[in-house]
N, C-alpha and C positions, 0 to 999 in steps of 0.2 A: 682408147684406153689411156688413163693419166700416164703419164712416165716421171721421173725424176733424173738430172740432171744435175751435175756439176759445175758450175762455172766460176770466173773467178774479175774480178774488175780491171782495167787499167790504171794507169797513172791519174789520169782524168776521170777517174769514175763511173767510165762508161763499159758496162755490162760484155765480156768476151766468152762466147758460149766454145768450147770444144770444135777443133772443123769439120769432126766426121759426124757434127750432130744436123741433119735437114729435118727442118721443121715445117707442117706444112701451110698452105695459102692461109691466111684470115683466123690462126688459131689462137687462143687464150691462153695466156701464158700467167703465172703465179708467180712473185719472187718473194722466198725467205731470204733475209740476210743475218746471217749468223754471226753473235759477239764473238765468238772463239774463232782464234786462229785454227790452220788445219795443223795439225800432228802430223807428225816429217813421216814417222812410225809407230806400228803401236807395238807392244813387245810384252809377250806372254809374259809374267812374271815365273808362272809355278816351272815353266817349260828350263826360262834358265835356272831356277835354283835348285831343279832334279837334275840336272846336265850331266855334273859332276858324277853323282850318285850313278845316274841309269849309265853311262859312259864305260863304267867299271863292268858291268852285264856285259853291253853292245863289244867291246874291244875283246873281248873273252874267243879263242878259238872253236869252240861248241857252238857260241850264236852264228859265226861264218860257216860251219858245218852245216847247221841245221835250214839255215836261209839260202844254200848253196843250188837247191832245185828252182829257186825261181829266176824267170827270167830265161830257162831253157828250151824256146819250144822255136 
């Protein structure tokens, strides 16, 4: 079954796969190389600019109330 992998190049441009990746005997391999850099992180936009908003709910004494059964078993 195909898999994909991540890998990244050296200084010299020789190809460094992950260590925990075994590949096995005589198999085909495919390389895409990709213009773009990788992104450090990617980061919800809508999640931080509700933060504030839902924050005011989330800190309220009621929501610790009503969330207080979980977690108790």
């Amino acid at each position: 079954m195909p898999a994909t992998f991540e890998a990244k190049t050296d200084e010299r441009g020789n190809l460094c796969l992950p260590p925990n990746i075994k590949l096995p005997e005589d198999c085909r391999i495919l390389v895409t190389v990709l213009d773009e850099q990788p992104k450090l992180q990617q980061v919800n936009d809508e999640a931080l600019l509700s933060e504030k908003a839902l924050s005011e709910d989330w800190n309220k004494p009621e929501e610790d109330e009503a969330w207080s059964t979980l977690g108790k078993e």
